[in-house]
C-alpha beads as a LAMMPS data file, in Angstrom:
LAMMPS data file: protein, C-alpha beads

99 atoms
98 bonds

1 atom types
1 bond types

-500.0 500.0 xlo xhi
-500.0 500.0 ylo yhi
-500.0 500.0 zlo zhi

Masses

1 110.0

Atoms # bond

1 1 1 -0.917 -4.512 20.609
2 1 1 -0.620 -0.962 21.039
3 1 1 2.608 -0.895 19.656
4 1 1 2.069 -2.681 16.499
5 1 1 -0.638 0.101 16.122
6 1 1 1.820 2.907 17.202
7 1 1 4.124 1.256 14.100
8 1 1 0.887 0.517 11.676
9 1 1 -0.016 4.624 12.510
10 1 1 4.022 5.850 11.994
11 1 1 4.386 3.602 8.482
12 1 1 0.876 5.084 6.831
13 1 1 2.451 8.598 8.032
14 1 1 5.496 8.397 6.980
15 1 1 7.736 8.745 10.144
16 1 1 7.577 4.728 10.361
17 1 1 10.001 1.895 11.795
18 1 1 9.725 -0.845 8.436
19 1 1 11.832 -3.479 10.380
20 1 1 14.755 -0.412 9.664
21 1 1 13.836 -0.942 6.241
22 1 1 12.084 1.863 4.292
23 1 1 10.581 -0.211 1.461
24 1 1 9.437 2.300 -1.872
25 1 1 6.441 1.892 -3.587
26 1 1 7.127 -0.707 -6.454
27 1 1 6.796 -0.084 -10.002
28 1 1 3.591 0.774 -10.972
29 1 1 0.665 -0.808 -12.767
30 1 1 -2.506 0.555 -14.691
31 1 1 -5.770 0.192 -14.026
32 1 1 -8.683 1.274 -14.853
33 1 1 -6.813 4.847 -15.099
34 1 1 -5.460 4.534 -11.616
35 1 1 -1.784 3.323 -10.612
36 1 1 -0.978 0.879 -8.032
37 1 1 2.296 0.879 -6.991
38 1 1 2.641 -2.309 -4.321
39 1 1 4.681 -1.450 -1.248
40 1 1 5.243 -4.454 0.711
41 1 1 6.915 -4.082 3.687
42 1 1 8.919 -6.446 6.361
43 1 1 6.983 -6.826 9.198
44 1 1 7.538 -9.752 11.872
45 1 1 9.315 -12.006 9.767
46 1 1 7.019 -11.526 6.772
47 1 1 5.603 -9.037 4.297
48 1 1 2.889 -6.906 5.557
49 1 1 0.123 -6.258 2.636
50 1 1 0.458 -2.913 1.509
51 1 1 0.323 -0.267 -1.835
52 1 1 -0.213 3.086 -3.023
53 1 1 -3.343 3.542 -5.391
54 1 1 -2.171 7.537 -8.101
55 1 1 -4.393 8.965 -10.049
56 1 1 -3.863 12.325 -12.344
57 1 1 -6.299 14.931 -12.206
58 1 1 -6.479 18.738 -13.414
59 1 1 -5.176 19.663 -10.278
60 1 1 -1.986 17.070 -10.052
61 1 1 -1.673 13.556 -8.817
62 1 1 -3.181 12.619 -5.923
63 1 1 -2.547 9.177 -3.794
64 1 1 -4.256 6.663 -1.695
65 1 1 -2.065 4.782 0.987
66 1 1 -3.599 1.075 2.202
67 1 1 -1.957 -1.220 4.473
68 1 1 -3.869 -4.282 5.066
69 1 1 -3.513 -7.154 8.106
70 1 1 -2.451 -9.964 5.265
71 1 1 1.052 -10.900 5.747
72 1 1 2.778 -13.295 2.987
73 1 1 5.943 -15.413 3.394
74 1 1 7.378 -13.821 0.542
75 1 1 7.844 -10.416 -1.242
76 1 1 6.816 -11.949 -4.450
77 1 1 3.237 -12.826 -2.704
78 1 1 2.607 -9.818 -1.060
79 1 1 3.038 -8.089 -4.112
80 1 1 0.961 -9.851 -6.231
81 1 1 -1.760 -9.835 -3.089
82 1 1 -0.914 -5.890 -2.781
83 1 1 -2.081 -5.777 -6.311
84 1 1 -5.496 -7.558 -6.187
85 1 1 -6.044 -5.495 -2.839
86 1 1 -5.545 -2.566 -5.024
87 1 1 -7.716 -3.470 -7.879
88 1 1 -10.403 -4.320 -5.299
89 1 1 -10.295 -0.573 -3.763
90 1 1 -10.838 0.788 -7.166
91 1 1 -13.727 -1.409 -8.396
92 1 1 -15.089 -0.752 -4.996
93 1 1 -14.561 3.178 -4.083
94 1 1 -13.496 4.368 -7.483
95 1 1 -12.237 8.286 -6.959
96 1 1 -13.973 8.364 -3.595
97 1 1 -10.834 6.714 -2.208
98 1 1 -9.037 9.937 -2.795
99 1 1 -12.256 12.431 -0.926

Bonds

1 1 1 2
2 1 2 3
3 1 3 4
4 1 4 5
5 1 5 6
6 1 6 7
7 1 7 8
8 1 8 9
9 1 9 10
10 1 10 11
11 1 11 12
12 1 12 13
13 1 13 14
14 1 14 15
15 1 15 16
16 1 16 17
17 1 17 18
18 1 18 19
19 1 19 20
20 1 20 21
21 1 21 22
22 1 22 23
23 1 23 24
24 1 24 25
25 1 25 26
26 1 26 27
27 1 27 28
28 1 28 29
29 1 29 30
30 1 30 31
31 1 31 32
32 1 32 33
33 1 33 34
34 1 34 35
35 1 35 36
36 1 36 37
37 1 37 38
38 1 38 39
39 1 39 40
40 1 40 41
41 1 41 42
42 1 42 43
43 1 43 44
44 1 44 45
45 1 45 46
46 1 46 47
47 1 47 48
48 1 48 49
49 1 49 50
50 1 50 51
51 1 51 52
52 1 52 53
53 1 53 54
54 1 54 55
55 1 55 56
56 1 56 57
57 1 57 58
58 1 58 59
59 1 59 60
60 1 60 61
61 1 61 62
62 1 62 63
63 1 63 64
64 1 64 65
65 1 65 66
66 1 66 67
67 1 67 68
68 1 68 69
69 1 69 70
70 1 70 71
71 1 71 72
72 1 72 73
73 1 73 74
74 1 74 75
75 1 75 76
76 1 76 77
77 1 77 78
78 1 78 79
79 1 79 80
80 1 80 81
81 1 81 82
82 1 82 83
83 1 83 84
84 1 84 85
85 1 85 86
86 1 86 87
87 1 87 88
88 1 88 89
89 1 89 90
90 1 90 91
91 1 91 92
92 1 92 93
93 1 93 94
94 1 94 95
95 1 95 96
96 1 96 97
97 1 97 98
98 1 98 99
């Protein structure tokens, strides 16, 4: 367990092991004046839920990272799921996600 958090902590900061895989944040997606850029990743034989929610301001773009514990057989699935997740977050948090 505590390595599957070790990986879960190195992925969100960047310095992660993706299955030796680096997956990039897919193309993105509007909403509501945010982006959401899915970012599945491999992850124990699966795709681990995961996405980047961009928004412009005055002072430059600024990002939220989620990972959540979903995985999906496919890429295709965790994308689409990565997408509702984000959605969710906004409708939710709004630009709090980003304080």
């Amino acid at each position: 367990m505590f390595s599957g958090l070790k990986g879960l902590f190195s992925r969100l900061s960047g310095n992660g092991e993706s299955g030796g895989q680096d997956e990039a944040p897919g193309e993105a997606t509007e909403y509501k004046g945010f982006r959401i850029r899915p970012a599945p990743y491999p992850s124990r034989g699966q795709f681990q839920t995961a996405g980047v929610i961009e928004k412009d301001f005055p002072t430059g773009v600024k990002e939220h990272r989620f990972v959540r514990a979903e995985t999906h057989a496919s890429k295709d699935d965790a994308v689409s799921f990565a997408l509702a997740k984000g959605r969710q977050i906004i409708d939710e948090q709004g630009d709090r996600i980003f304080d």
